[in-house]
C-alpha positions in Angstrom: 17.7 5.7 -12.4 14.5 7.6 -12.1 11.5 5.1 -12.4 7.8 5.9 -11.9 7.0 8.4 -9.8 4.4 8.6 -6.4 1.0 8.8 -8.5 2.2 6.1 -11.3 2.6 4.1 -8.9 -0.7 4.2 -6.8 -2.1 3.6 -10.5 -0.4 0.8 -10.9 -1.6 -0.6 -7.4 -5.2 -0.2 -8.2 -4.9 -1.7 -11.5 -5.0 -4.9 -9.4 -7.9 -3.8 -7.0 -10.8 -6.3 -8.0 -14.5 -5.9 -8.7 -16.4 -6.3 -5.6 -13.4 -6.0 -3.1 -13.1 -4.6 0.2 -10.2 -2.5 0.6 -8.4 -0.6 3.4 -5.7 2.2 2.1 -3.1 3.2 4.8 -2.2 6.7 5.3 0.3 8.2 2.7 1.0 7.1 -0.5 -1.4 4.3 -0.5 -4.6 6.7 0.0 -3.7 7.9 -3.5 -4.7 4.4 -5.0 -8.4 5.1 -4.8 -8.4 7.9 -7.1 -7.1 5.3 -10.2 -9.4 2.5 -9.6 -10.5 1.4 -12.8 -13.9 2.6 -13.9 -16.8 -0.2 -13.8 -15.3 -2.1 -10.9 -17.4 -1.7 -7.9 -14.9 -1.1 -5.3 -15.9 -0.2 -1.2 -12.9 1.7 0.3 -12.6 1.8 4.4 -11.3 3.5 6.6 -10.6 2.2 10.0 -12.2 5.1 12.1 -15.4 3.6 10.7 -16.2 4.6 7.2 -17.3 1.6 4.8 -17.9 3.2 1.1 -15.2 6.2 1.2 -16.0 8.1 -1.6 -13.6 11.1 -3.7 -12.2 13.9 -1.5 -14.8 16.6 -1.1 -14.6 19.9 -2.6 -13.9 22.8 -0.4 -17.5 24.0 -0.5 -19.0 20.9 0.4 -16.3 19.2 2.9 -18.5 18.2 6.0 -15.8 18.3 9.2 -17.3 15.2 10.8 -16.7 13.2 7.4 -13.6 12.2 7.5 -10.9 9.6 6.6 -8.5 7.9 9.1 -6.3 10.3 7.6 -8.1 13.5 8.8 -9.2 13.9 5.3 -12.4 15.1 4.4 -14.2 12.8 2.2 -17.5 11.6 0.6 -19.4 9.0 0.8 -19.8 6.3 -2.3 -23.6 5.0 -3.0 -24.2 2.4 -0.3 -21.7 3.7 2.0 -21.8 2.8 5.8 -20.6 4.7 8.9 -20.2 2.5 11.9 -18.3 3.0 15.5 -14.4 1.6 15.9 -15.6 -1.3 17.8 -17.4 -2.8 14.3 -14.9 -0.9 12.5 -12.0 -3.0 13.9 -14.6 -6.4 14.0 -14.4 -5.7 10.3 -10.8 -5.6 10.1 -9.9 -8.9 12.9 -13.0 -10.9 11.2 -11.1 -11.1 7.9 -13.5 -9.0 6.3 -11.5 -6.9 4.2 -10.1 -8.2 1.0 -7.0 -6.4 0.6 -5.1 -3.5 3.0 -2.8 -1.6 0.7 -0.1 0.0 3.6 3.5 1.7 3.6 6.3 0.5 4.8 9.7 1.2 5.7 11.0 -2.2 4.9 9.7 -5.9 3.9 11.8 -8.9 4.3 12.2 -11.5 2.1 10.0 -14.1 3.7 6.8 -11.5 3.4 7.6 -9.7 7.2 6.6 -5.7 7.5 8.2 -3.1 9.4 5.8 0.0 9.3 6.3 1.7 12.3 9.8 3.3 13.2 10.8 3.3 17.4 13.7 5.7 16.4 11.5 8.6 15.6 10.7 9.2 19.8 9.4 13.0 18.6 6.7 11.7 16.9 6.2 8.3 18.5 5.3 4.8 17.3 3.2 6.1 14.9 1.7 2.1 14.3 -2.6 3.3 13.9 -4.5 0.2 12.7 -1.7 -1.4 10.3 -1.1 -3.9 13.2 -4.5 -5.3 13.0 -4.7 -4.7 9.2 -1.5 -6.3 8.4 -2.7 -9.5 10.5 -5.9 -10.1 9.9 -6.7 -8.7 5.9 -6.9 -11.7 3.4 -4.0 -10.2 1.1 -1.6 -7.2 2.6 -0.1 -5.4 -0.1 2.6 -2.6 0.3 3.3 0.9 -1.7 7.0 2.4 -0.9 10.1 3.8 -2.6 12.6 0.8 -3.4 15.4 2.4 -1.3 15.5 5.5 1.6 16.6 8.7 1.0 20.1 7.4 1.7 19.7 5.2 -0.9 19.8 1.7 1.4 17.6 -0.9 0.1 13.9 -1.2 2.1 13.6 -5.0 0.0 16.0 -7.0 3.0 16.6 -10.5 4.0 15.5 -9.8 7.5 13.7 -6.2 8.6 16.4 -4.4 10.9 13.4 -2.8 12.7 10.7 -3.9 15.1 7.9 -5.4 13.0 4.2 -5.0 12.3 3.4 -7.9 11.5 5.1 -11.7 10.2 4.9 -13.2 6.9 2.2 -11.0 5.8 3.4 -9.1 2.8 1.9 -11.0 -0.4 3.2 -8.1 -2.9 4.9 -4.8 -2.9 4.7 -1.6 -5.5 7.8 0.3 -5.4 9.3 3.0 -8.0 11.1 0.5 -9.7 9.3 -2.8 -9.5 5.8 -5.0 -8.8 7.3 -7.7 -6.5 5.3 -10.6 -5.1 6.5 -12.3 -2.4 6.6 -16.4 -2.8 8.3 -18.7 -0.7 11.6 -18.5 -2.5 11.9 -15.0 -1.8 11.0 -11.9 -4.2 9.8 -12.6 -7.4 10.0 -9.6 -10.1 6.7 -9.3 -11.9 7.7 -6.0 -13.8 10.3 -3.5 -13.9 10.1 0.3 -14.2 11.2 1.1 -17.8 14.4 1.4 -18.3 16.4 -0.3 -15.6 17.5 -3.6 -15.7 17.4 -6.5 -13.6 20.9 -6.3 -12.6 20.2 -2.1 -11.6 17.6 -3.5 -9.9 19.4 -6.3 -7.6 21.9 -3.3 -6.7 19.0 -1.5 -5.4 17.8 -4.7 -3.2 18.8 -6.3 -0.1 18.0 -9.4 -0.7 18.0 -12.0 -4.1 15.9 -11.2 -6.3 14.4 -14.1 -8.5 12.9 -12.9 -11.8 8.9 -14.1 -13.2 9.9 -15.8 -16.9 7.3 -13.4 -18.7 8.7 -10.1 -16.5 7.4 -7.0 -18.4 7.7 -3.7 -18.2 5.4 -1.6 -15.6 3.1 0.4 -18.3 2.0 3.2 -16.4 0.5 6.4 -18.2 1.9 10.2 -18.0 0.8 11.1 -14.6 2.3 14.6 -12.7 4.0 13.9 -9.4 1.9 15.1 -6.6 2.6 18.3 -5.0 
């Protein structure tokens, strides 16, 4: 059971990135999401250290060290872009300003609940940032992660096991092998990776998994893994 890999799935994530929208890209997998936003749609990516307009990565020769990402990465800056302190960074983000924060996780419960941040790691601390406040306060919180650990235990659960984020936030989750939305019955399959089948799947998930009546099959194109 292979399905998509890291940078089909950002691609598939930004597929649903509107015109006009507002949108926040935690650190990780979900940063990759704004390189496969869909031409024509006029799109302002921020970054929580204070960057409104986040344009592609800069090239070597042009990288400017004080531009950068909430990631450390260095950036450019979109037409109409806007660089503003944390304090009106973070207004931004607690005023409901931004459309949609796409963030990791490490697990998401059935009733929408995010775990992103992992106590059990004490050499590298609660690594948390802004996905607190992001995961609160955007208008939709969406999620990018790998259906199941490295152990191969589900990340889709009844209840998180771990301290949480945030509550009943989670509105719809990319994974390798699925586009879930969260509803109030539960998790509601949108599409599957190709080839595996609903009942692969449920084996992969802890929790039930209800199925959407027109359930297709994620059509993402030939993309190389990243490196």
């Amino acid at each position: 059971m292979s399905g998509i890999n890291r940078n089909q799935m950002a691609w598939r994530a930004a597929q649903d990135i509107e015109d006009g929208m507002i949108v926040n890209l935690g650190m990780g997998l979900p940063v990759l999401a704004g390189d496969y936003v869909p031409d024509g749609r006029d799109v302002f990516i921020h970054a929580e250290n204070g960057v409104i307009g986040c344009g592609p990565l800069a090239t070597p020769e042009a990288a400017d060290t004080d531009l950068v990402d909430a990631g450390s990465r260095r950036i450019t800056l979109r037409p109409g872009a806007s660089i503003v302190d944390s304090t009106a960074s973070f207004a931004m983000i607690r005023g409901g300003h931004i459309d949609v924060t796409v963030l990791g996780a490490f697990q998401v419960a059935a009733n929408g609940d995010l775990a992103n941040w992992d106590m059990r790691l004490p050499e590298k601390g609660p690594l948390v940032g802004g996905a607190m406040d992001l995961a609160a306060c955007a208008r939709a919180v969406w999620v990018i992660m790998e259906h199941t650990t490295r152990k191969g235990e589900p990340r889709l659960l009844q209840a998180c096991t771990l301290p949480l984020t945030a509550v009943r936030c989670v509105t719809r989750i990319f994974t390798d092998l699925a586009v879930i939305d969260v509803i109030d019955a539960g998790f509601l399959v949108r599409e599957i990776a190709p080839g595996i089948t609903q009942e692969e799947l449920q084996a992969k998930s802890g929790a039930p998994l209800h199925f959407a009546a027109d359930c297709r099959t994620i059509a993402a194109p030939e993309l190389a893994e990243s490196v």
